[in-house]
N, C-alpha and C positions, 0 to 999 in steps of 0.2 A: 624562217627557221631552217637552220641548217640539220642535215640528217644522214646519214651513213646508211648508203645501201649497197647490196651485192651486185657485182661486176657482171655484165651479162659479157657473152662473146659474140659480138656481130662479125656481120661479112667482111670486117677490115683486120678480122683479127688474125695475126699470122700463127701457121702451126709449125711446128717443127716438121721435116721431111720423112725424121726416122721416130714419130707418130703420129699417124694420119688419124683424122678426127674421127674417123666410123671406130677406128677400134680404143676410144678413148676412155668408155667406161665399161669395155669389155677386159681388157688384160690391164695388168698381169696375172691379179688373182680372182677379178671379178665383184673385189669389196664394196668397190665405190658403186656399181650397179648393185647390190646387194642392198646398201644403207640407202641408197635412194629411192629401191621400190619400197623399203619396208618401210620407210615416211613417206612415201605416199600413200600408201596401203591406213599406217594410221591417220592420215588425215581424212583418209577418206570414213572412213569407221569412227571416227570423231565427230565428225560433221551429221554422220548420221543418224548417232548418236544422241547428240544435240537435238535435231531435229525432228527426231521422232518426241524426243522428252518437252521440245516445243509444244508440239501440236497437241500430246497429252497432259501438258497442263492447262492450255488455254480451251479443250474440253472439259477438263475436269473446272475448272472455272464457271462456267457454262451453266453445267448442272447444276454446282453450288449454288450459283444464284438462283437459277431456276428452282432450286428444290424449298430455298428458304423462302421462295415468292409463294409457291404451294401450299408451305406448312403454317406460313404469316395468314395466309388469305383462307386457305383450303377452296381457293379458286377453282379446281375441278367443278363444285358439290353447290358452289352457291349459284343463285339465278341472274340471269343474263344481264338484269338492274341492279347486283348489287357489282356484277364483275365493271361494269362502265362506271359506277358511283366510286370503287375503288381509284380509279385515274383522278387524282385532286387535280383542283385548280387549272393550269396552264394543260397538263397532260392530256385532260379530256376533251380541253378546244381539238389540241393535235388531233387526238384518234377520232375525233369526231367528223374529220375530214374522210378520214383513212373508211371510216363508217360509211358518211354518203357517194364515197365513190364507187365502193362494195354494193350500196344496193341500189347505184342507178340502172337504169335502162339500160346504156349500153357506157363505153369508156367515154364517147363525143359527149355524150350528155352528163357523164359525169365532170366532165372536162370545163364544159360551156358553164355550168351549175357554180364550179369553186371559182371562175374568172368575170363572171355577172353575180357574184354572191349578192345578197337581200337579206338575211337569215342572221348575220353575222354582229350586222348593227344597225336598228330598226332605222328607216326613211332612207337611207343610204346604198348605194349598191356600191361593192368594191372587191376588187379584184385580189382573192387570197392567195395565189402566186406570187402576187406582186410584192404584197404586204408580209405575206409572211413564209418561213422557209419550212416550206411543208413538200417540197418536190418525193423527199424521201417514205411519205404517206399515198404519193401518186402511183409512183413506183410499186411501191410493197403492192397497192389493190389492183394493179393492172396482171401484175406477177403472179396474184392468188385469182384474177377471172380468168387465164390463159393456162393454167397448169392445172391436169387433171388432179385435184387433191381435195376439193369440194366437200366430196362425200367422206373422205377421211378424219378432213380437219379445220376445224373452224376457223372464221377468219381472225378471232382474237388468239388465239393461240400460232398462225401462222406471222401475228403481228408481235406477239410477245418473242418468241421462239427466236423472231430475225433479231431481237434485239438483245436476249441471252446470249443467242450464236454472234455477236460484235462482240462481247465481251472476248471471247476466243481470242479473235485478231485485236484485240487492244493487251491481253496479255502475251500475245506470241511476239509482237511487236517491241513489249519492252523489254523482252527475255533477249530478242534478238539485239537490239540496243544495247544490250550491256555485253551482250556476248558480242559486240562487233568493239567493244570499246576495250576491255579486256582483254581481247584473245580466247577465252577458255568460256564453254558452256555452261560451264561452272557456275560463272557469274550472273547467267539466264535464270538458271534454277532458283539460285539464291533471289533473285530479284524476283522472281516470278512467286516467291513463297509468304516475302516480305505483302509482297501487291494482296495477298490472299488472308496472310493473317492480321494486317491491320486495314480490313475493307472498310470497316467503319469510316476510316479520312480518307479512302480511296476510289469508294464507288458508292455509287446511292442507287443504282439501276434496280433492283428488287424492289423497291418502292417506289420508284417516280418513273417507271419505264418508259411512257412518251418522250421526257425530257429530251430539249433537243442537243443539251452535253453529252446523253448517252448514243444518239447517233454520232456526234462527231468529234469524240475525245478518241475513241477507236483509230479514227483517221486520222487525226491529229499525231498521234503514236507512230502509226506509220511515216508521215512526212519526217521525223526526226529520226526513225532507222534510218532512212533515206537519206537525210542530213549528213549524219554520221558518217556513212558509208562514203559520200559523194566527200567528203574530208580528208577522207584517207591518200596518202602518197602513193604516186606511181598506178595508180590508176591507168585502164588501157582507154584509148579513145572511145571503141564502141560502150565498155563498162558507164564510163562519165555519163553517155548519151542515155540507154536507157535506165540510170541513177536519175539523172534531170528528168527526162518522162515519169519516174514514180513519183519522183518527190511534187511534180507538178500535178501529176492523176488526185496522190491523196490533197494535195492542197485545197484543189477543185473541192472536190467532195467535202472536204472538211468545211470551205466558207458555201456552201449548199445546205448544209446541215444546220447552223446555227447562228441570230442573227448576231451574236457578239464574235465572229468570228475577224472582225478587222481590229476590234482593240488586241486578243489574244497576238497576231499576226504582226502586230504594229510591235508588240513588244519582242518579237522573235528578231524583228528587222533591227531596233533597236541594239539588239545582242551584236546582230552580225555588223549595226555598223560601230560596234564601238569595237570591237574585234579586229575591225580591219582598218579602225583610227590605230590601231598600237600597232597594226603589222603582224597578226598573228594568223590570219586565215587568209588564202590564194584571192587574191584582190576580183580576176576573171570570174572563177568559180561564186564570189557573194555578188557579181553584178547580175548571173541567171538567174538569182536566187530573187532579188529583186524586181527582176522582168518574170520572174514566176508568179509573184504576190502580186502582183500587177494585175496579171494575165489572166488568172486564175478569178481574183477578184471581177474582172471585168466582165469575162464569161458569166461568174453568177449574175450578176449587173444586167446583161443581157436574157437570163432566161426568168430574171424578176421582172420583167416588162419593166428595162431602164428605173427599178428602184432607187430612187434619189437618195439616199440615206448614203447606201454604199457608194455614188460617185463623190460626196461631198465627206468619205471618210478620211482621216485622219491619215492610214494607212496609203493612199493611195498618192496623196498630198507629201508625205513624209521619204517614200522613196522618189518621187520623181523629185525633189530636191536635193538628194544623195545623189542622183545618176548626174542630175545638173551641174550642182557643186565639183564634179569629180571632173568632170569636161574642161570646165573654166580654171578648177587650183590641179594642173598637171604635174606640178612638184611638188605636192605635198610631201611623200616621202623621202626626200631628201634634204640633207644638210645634216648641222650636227644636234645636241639636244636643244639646247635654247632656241635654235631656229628652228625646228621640225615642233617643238611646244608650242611658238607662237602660232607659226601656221597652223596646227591641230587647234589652238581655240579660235582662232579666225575662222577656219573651216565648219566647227563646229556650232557655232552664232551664227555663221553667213545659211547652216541648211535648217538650224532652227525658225529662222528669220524667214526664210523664203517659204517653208513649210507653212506658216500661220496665215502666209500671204495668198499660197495658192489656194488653202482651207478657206479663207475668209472670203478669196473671190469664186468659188466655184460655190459655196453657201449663199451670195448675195446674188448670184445669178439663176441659179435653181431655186431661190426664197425657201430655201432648206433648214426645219426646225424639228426636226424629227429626231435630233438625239440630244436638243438642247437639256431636257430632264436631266440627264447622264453628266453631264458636266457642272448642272446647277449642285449634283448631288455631291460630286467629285469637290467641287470646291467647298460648298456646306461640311464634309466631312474630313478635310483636312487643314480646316479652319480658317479659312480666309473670310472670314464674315458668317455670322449667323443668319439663319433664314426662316421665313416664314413660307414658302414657296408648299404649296399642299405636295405635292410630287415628290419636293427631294426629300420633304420629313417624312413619306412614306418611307423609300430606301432606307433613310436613317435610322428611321425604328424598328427595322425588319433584322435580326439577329443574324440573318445570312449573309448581313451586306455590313455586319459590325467586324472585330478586330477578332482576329484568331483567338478563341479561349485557350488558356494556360494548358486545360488539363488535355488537348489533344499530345502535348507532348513527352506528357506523362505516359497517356496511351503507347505512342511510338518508342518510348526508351524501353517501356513492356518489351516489346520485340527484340532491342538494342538497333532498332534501326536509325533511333535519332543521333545516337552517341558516335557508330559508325560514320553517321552523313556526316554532322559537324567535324571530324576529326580527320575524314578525306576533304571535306570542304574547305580545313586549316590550309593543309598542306596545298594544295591546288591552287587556292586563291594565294600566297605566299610566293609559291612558285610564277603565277601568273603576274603576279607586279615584279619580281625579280627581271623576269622574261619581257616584258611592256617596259622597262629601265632599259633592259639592253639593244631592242629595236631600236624605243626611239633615240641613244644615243650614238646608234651605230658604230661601235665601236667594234675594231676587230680583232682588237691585242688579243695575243697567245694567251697569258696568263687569266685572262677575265675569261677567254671562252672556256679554258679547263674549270674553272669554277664555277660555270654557270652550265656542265655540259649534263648535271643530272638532272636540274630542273628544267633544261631542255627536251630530254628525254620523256618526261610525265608529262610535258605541254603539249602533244600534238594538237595538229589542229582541231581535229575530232572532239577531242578531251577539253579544247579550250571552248568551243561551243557550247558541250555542254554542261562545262562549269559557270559559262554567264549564265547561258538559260534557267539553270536552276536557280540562281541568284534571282535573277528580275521576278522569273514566278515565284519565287519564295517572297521577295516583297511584295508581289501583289496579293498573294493569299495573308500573308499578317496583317496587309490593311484591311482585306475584305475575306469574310469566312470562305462565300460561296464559293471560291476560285480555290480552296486548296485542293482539288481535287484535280486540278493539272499538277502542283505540287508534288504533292505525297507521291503522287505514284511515277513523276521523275524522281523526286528523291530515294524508291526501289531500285530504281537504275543504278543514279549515283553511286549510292552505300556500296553497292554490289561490287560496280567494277571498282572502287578503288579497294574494297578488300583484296578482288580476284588480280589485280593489277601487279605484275612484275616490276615497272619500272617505280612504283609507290614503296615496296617493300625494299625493293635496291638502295634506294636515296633516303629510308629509312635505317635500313643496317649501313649503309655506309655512314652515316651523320654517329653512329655509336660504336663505329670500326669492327661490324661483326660481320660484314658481307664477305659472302662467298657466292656462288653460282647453285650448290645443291642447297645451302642453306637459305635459300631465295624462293627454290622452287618447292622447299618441303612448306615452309609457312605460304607461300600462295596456295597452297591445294590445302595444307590440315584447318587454320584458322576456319574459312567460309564451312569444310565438312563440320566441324566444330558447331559455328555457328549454326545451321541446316537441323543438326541434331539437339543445339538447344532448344530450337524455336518446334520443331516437331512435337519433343517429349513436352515440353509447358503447353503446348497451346493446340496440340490435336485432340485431347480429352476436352475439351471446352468446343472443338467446331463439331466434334461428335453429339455431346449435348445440345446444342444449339439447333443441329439437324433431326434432333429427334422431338424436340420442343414443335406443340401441334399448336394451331389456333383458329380461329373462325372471325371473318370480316361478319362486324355488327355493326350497325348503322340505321335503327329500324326507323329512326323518325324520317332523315332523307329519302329512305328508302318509299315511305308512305306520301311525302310530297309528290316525288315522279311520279309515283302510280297515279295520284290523285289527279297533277298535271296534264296525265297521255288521256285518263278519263274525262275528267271536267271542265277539258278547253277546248276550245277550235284550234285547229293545226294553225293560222295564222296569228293565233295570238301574242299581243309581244310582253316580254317579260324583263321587267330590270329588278335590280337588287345588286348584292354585293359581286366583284370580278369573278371571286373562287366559284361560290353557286350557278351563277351562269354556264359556266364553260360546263357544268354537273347536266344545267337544264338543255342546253342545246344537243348534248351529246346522249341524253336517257330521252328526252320527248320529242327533240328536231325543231322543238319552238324557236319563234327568234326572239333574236336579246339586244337592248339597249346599250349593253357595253360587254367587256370583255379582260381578260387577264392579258391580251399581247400588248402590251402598253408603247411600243416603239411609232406611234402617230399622236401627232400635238392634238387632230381633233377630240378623238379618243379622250385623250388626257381630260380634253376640257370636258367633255362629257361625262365622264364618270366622275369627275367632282362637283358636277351638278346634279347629277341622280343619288349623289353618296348627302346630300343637303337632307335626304329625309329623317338621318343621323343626326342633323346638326337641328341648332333652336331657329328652327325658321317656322315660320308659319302656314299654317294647311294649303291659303291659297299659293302661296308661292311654290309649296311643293307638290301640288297637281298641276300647276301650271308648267314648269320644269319638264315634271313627269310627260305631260298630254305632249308636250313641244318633241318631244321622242316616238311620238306614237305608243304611249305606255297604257297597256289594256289591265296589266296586273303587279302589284310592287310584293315583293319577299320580303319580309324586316325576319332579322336575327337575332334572338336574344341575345347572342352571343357575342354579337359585335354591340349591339344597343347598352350589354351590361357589363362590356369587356372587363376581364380582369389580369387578361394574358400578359398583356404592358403595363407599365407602370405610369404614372398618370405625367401627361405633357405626349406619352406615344398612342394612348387609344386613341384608333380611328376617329372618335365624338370630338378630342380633345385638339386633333390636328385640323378637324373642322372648324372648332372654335375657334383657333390663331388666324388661319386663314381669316374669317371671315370678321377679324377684331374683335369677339366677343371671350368672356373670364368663363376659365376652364371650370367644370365640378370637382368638389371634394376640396377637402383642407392642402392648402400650399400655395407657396408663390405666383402672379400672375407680371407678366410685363405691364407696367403703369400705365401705357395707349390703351390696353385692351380694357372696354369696356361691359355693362350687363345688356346681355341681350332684351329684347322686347315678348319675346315669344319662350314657351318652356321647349326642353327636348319632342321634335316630334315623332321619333320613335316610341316614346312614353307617354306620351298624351293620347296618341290614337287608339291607344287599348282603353282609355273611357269611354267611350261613345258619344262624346259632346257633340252637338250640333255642327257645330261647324267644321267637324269631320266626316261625319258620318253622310252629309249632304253630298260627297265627293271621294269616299271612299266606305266600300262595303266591305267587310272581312268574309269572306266565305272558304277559310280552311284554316285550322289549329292544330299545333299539337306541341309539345313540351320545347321545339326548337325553334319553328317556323310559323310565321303568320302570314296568310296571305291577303291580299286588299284587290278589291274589284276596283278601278276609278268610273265614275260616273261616266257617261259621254257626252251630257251639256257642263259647261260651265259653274 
């Protein structure tokens, strides 16, 4: 991209004799030292301006969250089992780490405990480092046995607190993003309000606080200020360096944090290499970028104890065949268009190719199957063949992992923040194929570059970054719900700066012949205050309400299993039942469990679709025998899953048994013609008669309106 910058004067430059440079912004009158301290003087009052309005919003953020986790929970007031029952599902495994490290012995022993774990998944001993990214649960309870705060403050609240106070840095982050894209703070604010008043698509932290998106979406944020910044022209060498140290700090952290952090990454690389297929971002600059994702990744790799998952990721596969490819086609970018096209799809096949290649042999030599679920599901879901696979029809029928509901962006035009994004999104992307035309046909005629000099202008590389990035995660979020919450809250960014954006309103008024300079600069500042002040007056009476709105976690039947659990069993005893319950019961009783909600290991897999059989119409012996082959002392059955009515039939849990297993679903509706009638009735429903030949192998000793529990025999 060509760009126009101001002239500096170096050591070669001659001055005139009769004016010597010391007195060059001294006389005649003094003006030009005049205008230059008083722009610096504003920049400097600008910036700090900015900055402090940073920091208090991504406190005030903070608190928000924090105050509505309060007033949801009234978490102060309720007891210590129902504040751990609060953490569903996945959350509770986490903190339940964060738990036994807090009341071991000493740090060694908490240490040795989570890297010998027993407890996690009954006959089994395995290594929770390795398995899973819990470093950030190590940390937090080392932090809280070595800082005098004990006696002040709890360790759930020193746990919630750290993860309130990330929200901070995930909002000051994308304030800074926009204000680094824009020019004007302006654009921070606005984005920063947007992020606030549509949290509903943006954050989910006040309910799922474990989650391991909410530790490293934060740092995620960060890496892309970072991005941004490290894009910008004229950059001084030391700036670059420590730009490439942030951007690599947060990357670290970020794939530390979360175990999908190599697809997230993959798509990032993705951006930057199609970016720098058109010629639009500093070719050097995306190669450290790529030896960062590397690097970064590798490290985690390393402090996973060599977790194989991550060597045999996709990401890592996909850039070492960009840096290859770029070695062997040296003139890619050159020639005229038809020649620079064909190379760019040869180039483009030749890294795809080599990428599946070095995936497929670094999988067949590690005997690596640890993310094949993830792909079964991927394919199942954009229809390349129907499947019976028990695994991917979970994903399938889990609403997180289905297609963006309509009315989220109904929600967003609430705001007008969708109407903003799509309409800087026109222009950008328009701009950006006009700009990818003129690269790749290298053309340098006068007359094309005048016509193409305003949509040069709005393409920096910064802006071109992060108009693919919002693209690819915008298509990953409409395929899959879970993900829009990278989305949404780039698209705060977006919106923002192309309202707060100069060169978007220039190439605007000039396409309708009304550009001027002051009329440029009144509509970049009045629009967004405009905006600012719509969205306050509509929608600050409602966060008011919201915050004033009280309530109280109930949950008495769970509540009455643990108690029953920590009273009525030996600390060794093992326990299976559904994933969500478990991660409940390891983390209120310390019991261990047959299976678990982190589903990223094939054995896993196969385990908990053989403990989930007590769902299915199998028969008693087969599912004590299952069960025993676990070391299983006690089984949970669930009304709620045994009578699901959540899904609709073909997705309850009993019904994805059934296909698996070739037997015809319950209830009135279609079945596949293979699938046959089972032999045996449901045995979650038959064990509540007491028929003999249950009851010889399993004893019910605890009830109540949700949960049944079952003693299993210990002969045969």
């Amino acid at each position: 991209m060509t760009t126009i910058r101001q002239r500096r004067v170096g050591k070669g430059t001659e001055v005139p004799e009769d004016q010597p440079p010391e007195e060059k912004n001294v006389k005649p009158d003094g003006k030009i030292v005049s205008d230059h301290t008083g722009g610096k003087l504003w920049n400097i009052l600008s910036i700090t301006v900015g900055g402090i309005l940073a920091i208090c919003l991504g406190l005030l953020t903070s608190v928000y969250v924090a105050t509505l986790h309060e007033n949801d929970l009234w978490f102060s007031n309720i007891k210590e089992v129902e504040r751990e029952i609060s953490f569903r599902t996945e959350c509770g495994l986490y903190y339940s780490y964060y738990k036994q490290m807090i009341q071991a012995a000493s740090i060694q022993q908490g240490l040795h405990g989570l890297v010998y774990d027993n407890k996690t998944e009954s006959v089994r001993t395995i290594n929770i480092l390795e398995r899973m990214n819990v470093y950030q649960e190590v940390f937090l309870s080392i932090l809280y046995r070595i800082l005098p705060i004990q006696q002040y403050l709890e360790p759930v609240y020193f746990y919630i607190y750290t993860l309130f106070g990330l929200q901070a840095v995930y909002v000051i982050a994308l304030y800074v993003t926009s204000w680094l894209l824009s020019g004007t703070w302006l654009s921070g604010l606005l984005a920063a309000c947007w992020y606030i008043t549509n949290r509903v698509d943006t954050t989910r932290v006040e309910f799922t606080i474990p989650l391991r998106e909410n530790w490293a979406l934060p740092f995620f944020a960060v890496q892309i200020a970072a991005i941004t910044y490290l894009f910008r022209t004229h950059l001084q060498p030391v700036q670059e360096r420590l730009t490439l140290m942030a951007v690599f700090i947060a990357t670290f952290l970020f794939s530390l944090t979360w175990q999908f952090n190599q697809f997230m990454m993959l798509i990032q690389a993705l951006a930057l290499f199609i970016l720098d297929c058109f010629d639009m971002l500093p070719t050097a600059k995306v190669t450290w970028l790529y030896i960062i994702q590397i690097s970064g990744l590798l490290l985690v790799c390393v402090l996973q104890f060599f977790n194989s998952m991550i060597l045999g990721s996709l990401l890592i596969s996909f850039n070492a065949s960009v840096l290859i490819a770029r070695t062997i086609q040296k003139n890619l970018k050159k020639g005229g268009l038809l020649n620079r096209l064909g190379k760019l799809i040869i180039h483009v096949l030749f890294v795809l190719c080599l990428t599946l290649i070095i995936n497929k042999f670094i999988k067949k030599i590690l005997n690596l199957e640890s993310d094949e679920h993830i792909f079964k599901f991927l394919k199942a879901k954009f229809g390349f063949g129907a499947t019976r696979d028990f695994d991917a029809n979970l994903y399938l029928c889990e609403e997180a992992f289905g297609l963006l509901p309509l009315n989220t962006f109904s929600r967003l035009s609430d705001t007008l923040l969708f109407y903003i994004y799509i309409f800087v999104l026109f222009l950008m992307t328009v701009a950006a194929i006009i700009v990818a035309f003129r690269n790749l046909s290298g053309s340098n005629r006068v007359q094309f570059m005048e016509k193409m000099e305003e949509c040069t202008i709005i393409l920096k590389p910064d802006a071109a970054y992060n108009l693919i990035h919002t693209v690819l995660f915008g298509c990953l979020a409409l395929s899959t719900m879970r993900m829009k919450y990278l989305w949404i809250s780039h698209m705060c960014v977006f919106a923002s700066f192309g309202l707060c954006s100069t060169e978007v309103w220039k190439l605007i008024l000039k396409c309708i012949h009304l550009y001027t300079s002051q009329r440029t600069h009144v509509i970049k500042y009045s629009i967004p205050i405009i905006t600012l002040l719509f969205i306050s007056y509509k929608f600050w009476p409602g966060i008011m309400d919201e915050l004033s709105e009280l309530r109280e976690f109930y949950d008495p039947d769970t509540v009455e299993l643990m108690n029953w659990i920590k009273s009525n069993t030996p600390n060794t005893a093992v326990f299976a039942g559904s994933m969500q319950l478990l991660a409940g019961v390891k983390l209120c009783t310390g019991r261990t469990l047959t299976n678990h909600p982190h589903y990223e290991d094939k054995n896993l897999r196969e385990r908990t679709k053989q403990i989930y059989q007590m769902y299915a119409k199998r028969s008693p012996e087969d599912v004590y025998r299952i069960l025993r082959s676990f070391g299983t002392d006690y089984v949970i059955l669930e009304d709620s899953i045994c009578y699901e009515r959540r899904h609709s039939r073909g997705c309850r849990l009993r019904d994805l048994l059934d296909i698996a297993n070739g037997h015809i679903m319950d209830g009135l509706g279609e079945n596949e013609p293979d699938l046959k009638p089972s032999l045996y009735p449901r045995f979650c429903e038959e064990i509540k008669k007491n028929l003999p030949s249950y009851t010889i192998r399993f004893t019910r000793v605890f009830q109540n309106k949700t949960f049944h529990v079952y003693k299993l025999a210990k002969h045969k």
